[in-house]
C-alpha positions as CSV (number, residue, x, y, z in Angstrom):
1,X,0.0,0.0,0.0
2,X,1.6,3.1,-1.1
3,X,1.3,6.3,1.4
4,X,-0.5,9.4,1.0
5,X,3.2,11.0,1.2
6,X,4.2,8.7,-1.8
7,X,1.5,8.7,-4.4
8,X,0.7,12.4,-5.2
9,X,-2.0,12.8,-8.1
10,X,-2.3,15.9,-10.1
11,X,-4.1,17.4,-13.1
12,X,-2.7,19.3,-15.4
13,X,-3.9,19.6,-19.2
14,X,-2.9,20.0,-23.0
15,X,-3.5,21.0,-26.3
16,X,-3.4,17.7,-27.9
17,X,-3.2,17.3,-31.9
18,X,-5.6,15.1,-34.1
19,X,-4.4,11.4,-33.9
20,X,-3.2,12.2,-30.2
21,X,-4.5,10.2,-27.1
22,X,-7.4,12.2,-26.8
23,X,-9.2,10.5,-29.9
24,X,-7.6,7.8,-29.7
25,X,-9.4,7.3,-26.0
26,X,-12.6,8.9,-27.2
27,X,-12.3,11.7,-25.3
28,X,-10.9,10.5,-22.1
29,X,-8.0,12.4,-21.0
30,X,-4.4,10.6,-21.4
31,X,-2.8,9.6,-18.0
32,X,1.0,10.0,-17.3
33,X,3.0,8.7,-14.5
34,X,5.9,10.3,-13.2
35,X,8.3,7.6,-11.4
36,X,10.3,9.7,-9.0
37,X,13.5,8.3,-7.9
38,X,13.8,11.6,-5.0
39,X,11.4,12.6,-2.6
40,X,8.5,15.0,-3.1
41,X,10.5,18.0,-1.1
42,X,13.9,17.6,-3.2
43,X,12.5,17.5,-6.7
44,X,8.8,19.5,-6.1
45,X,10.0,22.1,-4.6
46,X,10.3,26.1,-5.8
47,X,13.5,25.0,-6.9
48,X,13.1,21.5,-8.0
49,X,13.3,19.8,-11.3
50,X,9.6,18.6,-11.7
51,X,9.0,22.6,-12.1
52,X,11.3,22.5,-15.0
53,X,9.1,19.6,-16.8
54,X,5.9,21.3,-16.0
55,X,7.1,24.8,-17.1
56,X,8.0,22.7,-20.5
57,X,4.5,21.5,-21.0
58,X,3.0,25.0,-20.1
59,X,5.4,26.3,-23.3
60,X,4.3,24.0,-25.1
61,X,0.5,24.9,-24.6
62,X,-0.6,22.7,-21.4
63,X,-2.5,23.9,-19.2
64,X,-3.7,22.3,-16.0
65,X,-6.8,21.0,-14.9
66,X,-8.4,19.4,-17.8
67,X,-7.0,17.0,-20.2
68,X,-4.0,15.1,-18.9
69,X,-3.7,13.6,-15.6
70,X,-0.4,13.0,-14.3
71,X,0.2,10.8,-11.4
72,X,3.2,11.5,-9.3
73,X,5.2,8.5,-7.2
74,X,7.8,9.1,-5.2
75,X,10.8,6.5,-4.5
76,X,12.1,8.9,-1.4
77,X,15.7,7.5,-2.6
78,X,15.1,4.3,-2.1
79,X,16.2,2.6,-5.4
80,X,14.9,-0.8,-4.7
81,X,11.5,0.2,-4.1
82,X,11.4,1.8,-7.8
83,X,10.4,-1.7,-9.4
84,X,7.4,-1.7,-7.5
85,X,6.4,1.6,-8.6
86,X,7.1,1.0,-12.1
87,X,4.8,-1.9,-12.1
88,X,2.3,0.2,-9.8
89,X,1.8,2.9,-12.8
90,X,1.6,-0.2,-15.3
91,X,-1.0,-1.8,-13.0
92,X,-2.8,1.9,-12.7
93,X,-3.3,2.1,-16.4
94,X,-0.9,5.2,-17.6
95,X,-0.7,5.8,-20.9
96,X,2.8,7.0,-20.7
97,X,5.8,7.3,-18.1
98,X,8.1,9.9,-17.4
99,X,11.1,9.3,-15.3
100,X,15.0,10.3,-14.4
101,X,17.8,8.6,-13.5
102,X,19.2,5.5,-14.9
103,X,17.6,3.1,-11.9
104,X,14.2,4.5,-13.0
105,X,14.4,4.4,-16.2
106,X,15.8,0.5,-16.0
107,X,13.1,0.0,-13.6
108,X,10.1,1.8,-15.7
109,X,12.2,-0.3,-18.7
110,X,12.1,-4.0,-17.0
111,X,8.1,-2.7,-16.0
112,X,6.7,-2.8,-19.3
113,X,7.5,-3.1,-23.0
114,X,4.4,-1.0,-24.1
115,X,4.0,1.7,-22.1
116,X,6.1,4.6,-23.7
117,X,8.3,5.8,-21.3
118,X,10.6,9.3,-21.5
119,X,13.4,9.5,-19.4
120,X,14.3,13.3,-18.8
121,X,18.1,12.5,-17.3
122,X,20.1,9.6,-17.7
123,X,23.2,9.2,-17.3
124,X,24.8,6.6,-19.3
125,X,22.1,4.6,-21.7
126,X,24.0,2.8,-23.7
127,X,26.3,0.4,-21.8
128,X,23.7,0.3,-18.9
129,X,21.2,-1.2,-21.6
130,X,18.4,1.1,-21.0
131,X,18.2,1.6,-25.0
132,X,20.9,-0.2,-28.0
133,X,21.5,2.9,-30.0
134,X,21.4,6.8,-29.6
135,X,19.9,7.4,-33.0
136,X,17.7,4.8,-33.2
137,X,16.4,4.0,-29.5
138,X,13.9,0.9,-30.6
139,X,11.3,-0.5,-28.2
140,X,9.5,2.0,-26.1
141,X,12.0,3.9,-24.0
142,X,13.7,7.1,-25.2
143,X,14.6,10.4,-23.7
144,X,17.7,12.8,-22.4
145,X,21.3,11.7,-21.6
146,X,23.6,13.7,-19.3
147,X,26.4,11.9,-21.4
148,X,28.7,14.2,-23.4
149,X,32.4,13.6,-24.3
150,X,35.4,14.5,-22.2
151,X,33.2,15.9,-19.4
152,X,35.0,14.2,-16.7
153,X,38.3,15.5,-18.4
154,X,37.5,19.1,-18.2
155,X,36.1,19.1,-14.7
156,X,39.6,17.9,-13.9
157,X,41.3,19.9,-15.8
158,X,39.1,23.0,-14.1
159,X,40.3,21.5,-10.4
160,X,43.7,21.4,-11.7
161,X,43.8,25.5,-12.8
162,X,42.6,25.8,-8.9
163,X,44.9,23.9,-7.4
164,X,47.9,23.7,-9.5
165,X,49.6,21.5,-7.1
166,X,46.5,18.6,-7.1
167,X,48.0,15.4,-6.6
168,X,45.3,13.4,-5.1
169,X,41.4,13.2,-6.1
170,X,38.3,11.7,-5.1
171,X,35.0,10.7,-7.2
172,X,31.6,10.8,-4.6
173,X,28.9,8.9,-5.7
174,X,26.4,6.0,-5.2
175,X,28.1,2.8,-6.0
176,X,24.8,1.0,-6.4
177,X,24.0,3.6,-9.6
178,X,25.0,1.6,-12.6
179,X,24.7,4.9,-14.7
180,X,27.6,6.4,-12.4
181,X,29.9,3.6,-12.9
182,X,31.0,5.1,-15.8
183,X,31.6,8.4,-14.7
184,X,34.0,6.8,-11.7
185,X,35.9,5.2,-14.4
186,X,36.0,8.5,-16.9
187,X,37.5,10.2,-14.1
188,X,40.2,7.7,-12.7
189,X,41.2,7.7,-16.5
190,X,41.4,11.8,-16.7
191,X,43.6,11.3,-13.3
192,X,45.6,8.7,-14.7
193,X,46.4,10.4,-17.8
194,X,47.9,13.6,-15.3
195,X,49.7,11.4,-12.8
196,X,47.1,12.0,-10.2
197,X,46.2,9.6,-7.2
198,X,42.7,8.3,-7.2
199,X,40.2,7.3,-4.5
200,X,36.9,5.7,-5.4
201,X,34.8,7.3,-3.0
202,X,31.4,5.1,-3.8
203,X,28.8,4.7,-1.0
204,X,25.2,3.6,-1.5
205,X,23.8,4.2,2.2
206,X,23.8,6.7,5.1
207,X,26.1,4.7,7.0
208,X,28.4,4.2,4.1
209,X,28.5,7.9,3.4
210,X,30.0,8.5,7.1
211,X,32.4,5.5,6.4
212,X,33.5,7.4,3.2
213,X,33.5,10.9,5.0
214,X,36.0,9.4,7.4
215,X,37.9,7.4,5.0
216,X,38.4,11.3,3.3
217,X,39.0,12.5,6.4
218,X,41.8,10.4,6.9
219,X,43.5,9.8,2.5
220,X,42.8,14.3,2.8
221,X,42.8,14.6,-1.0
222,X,43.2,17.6,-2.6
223,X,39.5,17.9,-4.6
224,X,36.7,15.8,-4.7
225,X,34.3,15.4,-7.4
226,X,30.6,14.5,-6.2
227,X,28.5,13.2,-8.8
228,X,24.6,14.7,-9.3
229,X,21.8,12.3,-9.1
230,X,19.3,11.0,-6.3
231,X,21.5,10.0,-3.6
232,X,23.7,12.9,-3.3
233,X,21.1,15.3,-3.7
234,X,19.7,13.6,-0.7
235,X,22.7,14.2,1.3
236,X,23.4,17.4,-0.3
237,X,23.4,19.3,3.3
238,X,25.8,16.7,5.2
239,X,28.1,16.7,2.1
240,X,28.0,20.3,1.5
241,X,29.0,21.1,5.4
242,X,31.4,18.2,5.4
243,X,33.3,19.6,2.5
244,X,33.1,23.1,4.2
245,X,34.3,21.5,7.7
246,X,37.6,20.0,5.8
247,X,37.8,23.2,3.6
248,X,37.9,20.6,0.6
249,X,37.8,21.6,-2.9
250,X,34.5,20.0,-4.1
251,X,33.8,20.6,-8.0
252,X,30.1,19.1,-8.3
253,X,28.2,18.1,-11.6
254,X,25.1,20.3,-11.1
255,X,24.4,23.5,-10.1
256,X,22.2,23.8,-6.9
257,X,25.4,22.2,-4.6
258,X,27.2,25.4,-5.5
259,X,24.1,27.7,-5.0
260,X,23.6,25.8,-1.3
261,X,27.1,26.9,-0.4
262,X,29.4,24.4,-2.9
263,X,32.7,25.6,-4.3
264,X,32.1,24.9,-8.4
265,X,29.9,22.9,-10.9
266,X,30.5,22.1,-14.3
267,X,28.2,20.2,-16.2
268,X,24.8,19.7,-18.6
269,X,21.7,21.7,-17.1
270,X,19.7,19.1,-15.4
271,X,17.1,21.9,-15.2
272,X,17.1,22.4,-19.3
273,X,17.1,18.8,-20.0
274,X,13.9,18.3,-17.7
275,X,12.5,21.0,-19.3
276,X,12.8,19.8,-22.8
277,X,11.4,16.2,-21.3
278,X,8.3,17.4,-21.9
279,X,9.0,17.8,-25.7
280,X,9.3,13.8,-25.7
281,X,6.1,13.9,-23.7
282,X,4.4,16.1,-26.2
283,X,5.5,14.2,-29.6
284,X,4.7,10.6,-28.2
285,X,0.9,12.3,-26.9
286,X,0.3,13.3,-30.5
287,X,1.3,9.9,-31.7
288,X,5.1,9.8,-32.3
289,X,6.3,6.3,-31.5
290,X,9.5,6.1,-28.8
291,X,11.5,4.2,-31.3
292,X,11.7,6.5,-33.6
293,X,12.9,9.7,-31.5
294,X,16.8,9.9,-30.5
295,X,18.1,10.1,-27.6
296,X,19.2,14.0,-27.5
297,X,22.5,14.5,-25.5
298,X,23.4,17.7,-23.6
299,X,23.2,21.0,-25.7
300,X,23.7,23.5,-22.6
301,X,26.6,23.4,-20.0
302,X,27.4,25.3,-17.6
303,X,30.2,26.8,-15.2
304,X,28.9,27.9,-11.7
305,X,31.2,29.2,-8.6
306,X,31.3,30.4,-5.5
307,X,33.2,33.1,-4.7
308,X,32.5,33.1,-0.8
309,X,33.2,29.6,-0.6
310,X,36.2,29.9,-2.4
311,X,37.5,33.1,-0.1
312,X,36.6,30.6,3.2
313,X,38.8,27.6,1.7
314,X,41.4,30.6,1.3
315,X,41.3,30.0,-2.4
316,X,41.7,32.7,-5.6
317,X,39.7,31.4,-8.6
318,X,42.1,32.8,-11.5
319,X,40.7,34.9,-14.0
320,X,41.0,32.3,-16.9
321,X,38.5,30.2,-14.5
322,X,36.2,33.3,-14.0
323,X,35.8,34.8,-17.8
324,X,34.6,31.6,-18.4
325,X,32.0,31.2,-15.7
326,X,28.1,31.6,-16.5
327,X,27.4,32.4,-12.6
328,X,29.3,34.0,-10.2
329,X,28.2,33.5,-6.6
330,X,29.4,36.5,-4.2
């Protein structure tokens, strides 16, 4: 039985073309689920990323209360509960599911092989078999990758212009995301290639963050890198302040880290990519099948620092860093 807390319905509506759901259902509204890997407060908030989706299907001429009806389950970070709710939404009937993450969008995969489903981030889709090919997805899965080549290279290379003298670095991030795997190993190669040390930092659990936090404590590297996805959004807070606490050069992979107090981010807009989700959502609703719609990769990157944190770790950001950041935090 799924609590009040985890199963959220809400209406919202669209303009829907001829040949969409709409006929197709004789008039009954289409119904999408959202599988949430997060919890209500992290990605429903003023700030979150389902704001992003739904401003997309407002641009695109939704409007809610009418003729969609979008049901909303949350996995609260708990990655083994998403099967379940994948095969909830297939038991309730949606027409279509919308998801992020690579464990969702396995999950919402394994669920069903009707049911279109949109995934709005993932990270790696190829070698983690959600879909075979970019250009040609095939079955009934496609969506947004975070993937984009030499990413993990240039956020070293950014760490290395701050601290010239970087010898040792760590990669933070949930060993039990498959999707992340890859961007551990993209990093210990970028580090290998520069003669510099590298700790594997994975943890999948509370406890197992702390074990990690005093594993750091103890190897002090120079800069951490701390992956963007469920789990360390969860912790954001308790990684933020521990990274303040040891006065460690953190560079994270999505924005909000650096605008809760985070030194710098580089990376694709998780916010943009959610918000062209709904552009999958749209096509597929008018009768576009999944298979036929590539997988997009990231079109808009950006460079976000912190100039207070940076003046509390007793760090200057040079100027070749700063000309080429798109916000500067004062």
């Amino acid at each position: 039985m799924l609590s009040r807390r985890t199963l959220l319905v809400v209406l919202c509506t669209g303009t829907l073309a001829p040949g969409s759901f709409a006929q197709q259902h004789s008039g009954n509204p289409p119904r999408i689920g959202w599988l949430v890997p997060a919890t209500q407060a992290e990605w429903d908030g003023p700030d979150g990323w389902l704001k992003e989706y739904r401003g997309g299907m407002r641009d695109l001429g939704y409007i809610e209360g009418r003729t969609v009806q979008t049901e909303y389950i949350y996995a609260d970070g708990h990655f083994e509960r998403l099967s379940e709710l994948a095969a909830k939404l297939v038991e309730h009937k949606v027409d279509l599911i919308v998801t992020a993450s690579t464990p969702a969008a396995i999950a919402a995969k394994r669920a069903t092989d009707k049911i279109p489903v949109v995934f709005a981030a993932s990270s790696d889709p190829i070698s983690t078999g959600v879909v075979t090919n970019l250009a040609h997805p095939g079955g009934n899965i496609t969506g947004l990758s975070l993937m984009a080549s030499d990413l993990s290279a240039k956020r070293l290379e950014l760490l290395h212009t701050l601290v010239p003298r970087l010898g040792r670095i760590a990669v933070l991030w949930d060993s039990s995301n498959p999707g992340m795997a890859l961007r551990a190993r993209e990093t210990r190669a970028a580090a290998e290639q520069t003669n510099i040390a590298f700790f594997d930092a994975g943890a999948h659990n509370l406890d197992e963050l702390e074990a990690i936090f005093a594993e750091l404590s103890k190897q002090r590297p120079l800069a951490v890198v701390v992956t963007a996805e469920p789990f360390t959004q969860e912790h954001r807070s308790r990684i933020l302040d521990f990274m303040a606490r040891n006065a460690i050069p953190a560079m994270y992979e999505e924005a909000g880290f650096v605008e809760g107090g985070g030194l710098m981010s580089y990376g694709p807009s998780v916010r943009d990519l959610f918000r062209r989700s709904a552009i999958y959502v749209d096509k597929i609703l008018k009768g576009a099948k999944p298979a036929d719609l590539p997988i997009e990769q990231p079109t808009k990157f950006e460079l976000v620092i912190n100039l207070k944190t940076a003046k509390s770790f007793g760090l200057t950001i040079p100027d070749s860093i700063l000309v080429r950041a798109d916000k500067v935090i004062e």
